[in-house]
C-alpha positions as CSV (number, residue, x, y, z in Angstrom):
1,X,74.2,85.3,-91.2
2,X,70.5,85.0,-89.7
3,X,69.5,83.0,-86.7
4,X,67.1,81.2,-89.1
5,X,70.3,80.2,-91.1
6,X,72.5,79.0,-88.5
7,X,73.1,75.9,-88.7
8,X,72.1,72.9,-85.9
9,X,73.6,69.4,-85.3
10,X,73.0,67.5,-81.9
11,X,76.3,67.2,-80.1
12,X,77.4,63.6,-80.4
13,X,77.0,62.8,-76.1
14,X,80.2,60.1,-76.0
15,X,82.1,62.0,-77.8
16,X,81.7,65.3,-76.2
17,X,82.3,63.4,-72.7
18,X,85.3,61.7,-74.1
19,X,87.1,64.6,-75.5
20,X,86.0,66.8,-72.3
21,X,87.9,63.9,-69.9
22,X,90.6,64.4,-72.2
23,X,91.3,68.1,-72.1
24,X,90.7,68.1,-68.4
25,X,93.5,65.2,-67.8
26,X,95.3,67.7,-70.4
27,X,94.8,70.5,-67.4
28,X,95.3,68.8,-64.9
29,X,98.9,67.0,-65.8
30,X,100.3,70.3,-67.7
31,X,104.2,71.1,-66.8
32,X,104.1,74.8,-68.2
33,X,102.1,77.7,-68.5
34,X,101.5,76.9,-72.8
35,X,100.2,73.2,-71.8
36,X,97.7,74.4,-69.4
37,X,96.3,77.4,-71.4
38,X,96.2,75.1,-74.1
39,X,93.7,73.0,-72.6
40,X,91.8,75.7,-71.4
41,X,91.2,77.0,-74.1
42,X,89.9,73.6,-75.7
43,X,87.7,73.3,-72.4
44,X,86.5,76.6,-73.5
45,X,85.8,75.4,-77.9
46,X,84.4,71.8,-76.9
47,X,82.1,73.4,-73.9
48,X,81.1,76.3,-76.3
49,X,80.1,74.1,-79.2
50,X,77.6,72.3,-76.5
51,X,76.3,75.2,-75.6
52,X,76.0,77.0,-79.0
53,X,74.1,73.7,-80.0
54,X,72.4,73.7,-77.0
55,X,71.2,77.4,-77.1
56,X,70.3,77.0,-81.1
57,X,67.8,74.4,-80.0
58,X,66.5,75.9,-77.4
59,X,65.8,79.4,-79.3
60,X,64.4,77.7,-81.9
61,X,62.2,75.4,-79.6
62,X,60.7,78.8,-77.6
63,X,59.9,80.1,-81.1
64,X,57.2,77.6,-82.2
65,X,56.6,75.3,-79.1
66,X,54.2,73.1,-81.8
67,X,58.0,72.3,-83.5
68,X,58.5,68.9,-82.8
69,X,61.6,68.2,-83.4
70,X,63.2,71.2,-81.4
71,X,60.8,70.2,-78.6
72,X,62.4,66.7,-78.5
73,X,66.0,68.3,-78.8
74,X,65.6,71.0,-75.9
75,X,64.1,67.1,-73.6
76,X,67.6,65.7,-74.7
77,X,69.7,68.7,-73.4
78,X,67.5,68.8,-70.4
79,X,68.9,65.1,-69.6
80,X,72.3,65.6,-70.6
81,X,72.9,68.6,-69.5
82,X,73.0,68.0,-65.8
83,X,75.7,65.0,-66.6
84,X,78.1,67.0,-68.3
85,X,78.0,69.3,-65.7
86,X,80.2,67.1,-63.2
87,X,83.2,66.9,-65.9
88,X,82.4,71.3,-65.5
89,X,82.5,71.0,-62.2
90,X,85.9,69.2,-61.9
91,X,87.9,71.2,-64.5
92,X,86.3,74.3,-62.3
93,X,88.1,73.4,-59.4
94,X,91.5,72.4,-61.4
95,X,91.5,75.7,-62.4
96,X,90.9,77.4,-59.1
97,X,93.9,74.6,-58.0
98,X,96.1,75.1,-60.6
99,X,99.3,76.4,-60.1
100,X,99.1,78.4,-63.4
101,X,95.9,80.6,-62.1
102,X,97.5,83.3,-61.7
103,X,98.8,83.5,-65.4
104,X,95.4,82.6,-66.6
105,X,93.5,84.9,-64.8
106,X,96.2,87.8,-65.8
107,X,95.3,87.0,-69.6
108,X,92.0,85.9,-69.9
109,X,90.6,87.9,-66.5
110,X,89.1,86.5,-62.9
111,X,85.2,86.5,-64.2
112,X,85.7,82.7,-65.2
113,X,87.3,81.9,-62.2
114,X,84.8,83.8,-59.8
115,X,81.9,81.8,-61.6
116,X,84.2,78.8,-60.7
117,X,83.7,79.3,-57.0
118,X,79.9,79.9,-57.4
119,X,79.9,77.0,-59.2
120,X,81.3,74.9,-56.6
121,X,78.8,76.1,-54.1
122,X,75.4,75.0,-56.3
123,X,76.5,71.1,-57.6
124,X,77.1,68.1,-56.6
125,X,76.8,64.7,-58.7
126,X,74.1,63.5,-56.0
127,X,71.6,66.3,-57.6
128,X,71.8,65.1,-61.0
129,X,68.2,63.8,-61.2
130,X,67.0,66.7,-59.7
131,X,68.6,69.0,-62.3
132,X,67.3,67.0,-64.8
133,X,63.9,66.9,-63.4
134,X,64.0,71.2,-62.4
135,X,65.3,71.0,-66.4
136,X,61.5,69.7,-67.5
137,X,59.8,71.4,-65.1
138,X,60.9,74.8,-66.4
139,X,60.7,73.2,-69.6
140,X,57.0,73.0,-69.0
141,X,56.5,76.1,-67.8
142,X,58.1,78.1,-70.4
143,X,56.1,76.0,-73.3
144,X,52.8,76.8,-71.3
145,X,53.9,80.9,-71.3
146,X,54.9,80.6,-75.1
147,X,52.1,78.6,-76.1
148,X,49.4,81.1,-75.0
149,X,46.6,82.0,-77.1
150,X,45.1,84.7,-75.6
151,X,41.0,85.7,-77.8
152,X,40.7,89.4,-77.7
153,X,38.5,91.5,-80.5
154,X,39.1,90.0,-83.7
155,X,42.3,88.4,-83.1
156,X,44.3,85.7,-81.2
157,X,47.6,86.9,-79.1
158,X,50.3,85.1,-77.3
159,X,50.9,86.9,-73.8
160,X,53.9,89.4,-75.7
161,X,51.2,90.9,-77.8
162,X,48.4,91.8,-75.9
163,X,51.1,93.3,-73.8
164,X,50.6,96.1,-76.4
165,X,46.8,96.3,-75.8
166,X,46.7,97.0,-72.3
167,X,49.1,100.1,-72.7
168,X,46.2,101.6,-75.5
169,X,45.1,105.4,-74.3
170,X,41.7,103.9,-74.9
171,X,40.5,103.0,-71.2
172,X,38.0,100.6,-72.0
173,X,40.4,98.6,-74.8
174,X,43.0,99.0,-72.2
175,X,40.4,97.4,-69.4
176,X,39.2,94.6,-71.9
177,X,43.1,93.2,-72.9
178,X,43.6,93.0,-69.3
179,X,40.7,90.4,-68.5
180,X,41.1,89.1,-71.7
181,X,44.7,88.1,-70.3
182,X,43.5,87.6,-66.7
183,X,41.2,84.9,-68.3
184,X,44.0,83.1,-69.8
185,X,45.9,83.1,-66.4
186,X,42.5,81.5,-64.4
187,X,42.5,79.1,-67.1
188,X,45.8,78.0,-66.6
189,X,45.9,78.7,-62.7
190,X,45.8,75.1,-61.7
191,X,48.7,74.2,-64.2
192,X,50.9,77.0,-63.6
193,X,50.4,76.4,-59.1
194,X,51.5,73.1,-59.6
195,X,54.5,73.9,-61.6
196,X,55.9,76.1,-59.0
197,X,54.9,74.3,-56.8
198,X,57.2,71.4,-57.9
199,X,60.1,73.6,-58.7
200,X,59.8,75.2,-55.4
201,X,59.7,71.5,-53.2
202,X,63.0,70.6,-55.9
203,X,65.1,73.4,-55.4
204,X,64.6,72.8,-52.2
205,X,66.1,69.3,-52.3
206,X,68.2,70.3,-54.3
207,X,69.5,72.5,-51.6
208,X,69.4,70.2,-48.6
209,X,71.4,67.5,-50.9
210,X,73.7,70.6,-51.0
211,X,74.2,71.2,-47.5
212,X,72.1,74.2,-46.8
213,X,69.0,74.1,-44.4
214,X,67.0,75.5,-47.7
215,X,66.7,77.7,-50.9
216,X,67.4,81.0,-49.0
217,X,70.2,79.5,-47.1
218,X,72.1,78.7,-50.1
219,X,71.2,82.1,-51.7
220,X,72.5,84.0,-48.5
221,X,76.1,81.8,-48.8
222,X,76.1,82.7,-53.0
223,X,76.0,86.4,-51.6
224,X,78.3,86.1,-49.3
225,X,80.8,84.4,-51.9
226,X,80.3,87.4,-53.9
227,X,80.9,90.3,-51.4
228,X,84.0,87.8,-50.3
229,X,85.4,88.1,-54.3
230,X,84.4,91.5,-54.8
231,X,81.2,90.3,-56.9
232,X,79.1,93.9,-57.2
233,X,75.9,93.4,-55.6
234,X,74.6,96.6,-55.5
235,X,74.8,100.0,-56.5
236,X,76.6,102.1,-53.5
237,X,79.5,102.8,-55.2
238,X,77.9,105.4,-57.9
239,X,76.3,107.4,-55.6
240,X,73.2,107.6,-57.5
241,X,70.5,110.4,-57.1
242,X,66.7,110.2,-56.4
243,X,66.7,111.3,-60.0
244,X,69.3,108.7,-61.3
245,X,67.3,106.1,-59.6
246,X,63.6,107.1,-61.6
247,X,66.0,107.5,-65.1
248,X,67.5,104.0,-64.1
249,X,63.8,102.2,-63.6
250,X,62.5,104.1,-67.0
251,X,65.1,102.7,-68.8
252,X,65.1,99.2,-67.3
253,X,61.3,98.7,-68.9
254,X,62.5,96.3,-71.4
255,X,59.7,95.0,-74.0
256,X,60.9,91.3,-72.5
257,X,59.2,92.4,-69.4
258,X,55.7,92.0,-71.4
259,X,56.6,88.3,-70.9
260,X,56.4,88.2,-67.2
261,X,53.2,86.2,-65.7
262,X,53.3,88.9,-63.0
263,X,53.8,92.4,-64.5
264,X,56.7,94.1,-63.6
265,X,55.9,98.0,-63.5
266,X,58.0,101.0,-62.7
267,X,57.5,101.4,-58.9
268,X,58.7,98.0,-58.6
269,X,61.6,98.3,-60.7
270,X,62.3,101.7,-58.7
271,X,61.9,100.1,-55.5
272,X,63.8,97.5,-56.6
273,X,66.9,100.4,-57.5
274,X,66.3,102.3,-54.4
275,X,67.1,98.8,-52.1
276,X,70.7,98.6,-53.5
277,X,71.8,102.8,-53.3
């Protein structure tokens, strides 16, 4: 089946919410081993069929940012998202309480329960709002990026396509799809500052709400959770080569890249490598 074929409906809100309550009161009152992996696994179908919705729309919505309808759907997620995310939040610590962990994690692995802990770390019901308003923000900025129009020659290119341009042997082609992108971004300066701008002076509140002095302070206690599980956070362990390293940051140049609003080249990307051998 195609993406274009699959087929969208708009999780009904109360009843997702009621069903969720029910599987985690399920969890949390199971007697055996067969009770509780029961109702993690229906955590798991309801939560995924939210998502899978979720993700549908917002594909579809990044695709043609003129589509009203998908535009409307990804503003409803944005919303809801953050409230479902307490009942998330609550079956993630049953599980990291419950006294059938250890049978879950031996079947279905620990990477569910790791995220758990992260999880624990980065919400709290008071930042709700905030969510919901980072949720448009990004919204906004990803529309602006998709939405682009960039002149150049004969034609009109979103930011992905004249990607292609500026790579052209031809150094004066090469030299014109640059400033013919450059342009775009001066046009758009103002609106793209004051997007990060707000996401910056959110995240931040977001973080105080959360305990942490600021942004980086909850980032340095995420990495410290991970070393503390055994999360891999860099690349030590493989002993990598000077050469490994160059083949590692040639490979990494995925096409997605293009879609940056700050080019990411090879000597960052190998730079970036080098930092975590």
């Amino acid at each position: 089946m195609k993406f274009s074929e699959l087929p969208y409906k708009r999780p009904d809100l109360e009843a997702t919410k009621k069903e969720l309550q029910e599987v985690l009161t399920r969890f949390r009152n199971a007697k055996t081993f067969e009770e509780a992996d029961k109702a993690y696994v229906d955590m798991d179908r309801v939560g995924g069929n939210f998502f899978t919705q979720r993700t549908i729309a917002s594909i579809r919505r990044d695709i043609d940012t003129r589509d009203a309808f998908y535009d409307g759907e990804k503003t409803w997620y944005n919303q809801v998202g953050p409230e479902l995310q307490e009942t998330f939040q609550e079956f993630d610590l049953a599980t990291l309480k419950s006294p059938f962990r250890k049978e879950l994690e031996a079947k279905y692995g620990n990477v569910s329960f790791l995220n758990a802990e992260l999880g624990l770390k980065t919400f709290s019901p008071e930042i709700i709002p905030d969510l919901q308003k980072e949720n448009e923000l990004v919204s906004q900025y990803t529309k602006l990026i998709a939405s682009a129009q960039i002149p150049f020659e004969d034609g009109v290119y979103t930011l992905a396509q004249i990607a292609t341009f500026k790579e052209e042997s031809d150094d004066a082609r090469r030299l014109a799809a640059w400033k013919a992108e450059g342009q775009w971004y001066l046009d758009h300066g103002q609106e793209l500052d004051e997007l990060y701008d707000q996401l910056v002076k959110i995240r931040h509140k977001m973080a105080q709400k959360l305990g942490f002095e600021n942004g980086e302070g909850l980032a340095d206690a995420i990495r410290k959770l991970k070393d503390r599980i055994g999360m891999r956070s860099d690349l030590k362990e493989f002993n990598l080569s000077e050469a490994d390293v160059k083949e590692l940051a040639v490979q990494s140049q995925h096409p997605n890249l293009k879609n940056n609003p700050v080019e990411i080249t090879l000597e960052m990307l190998t730079e970036m490598y080098q930092s975590m051998v």
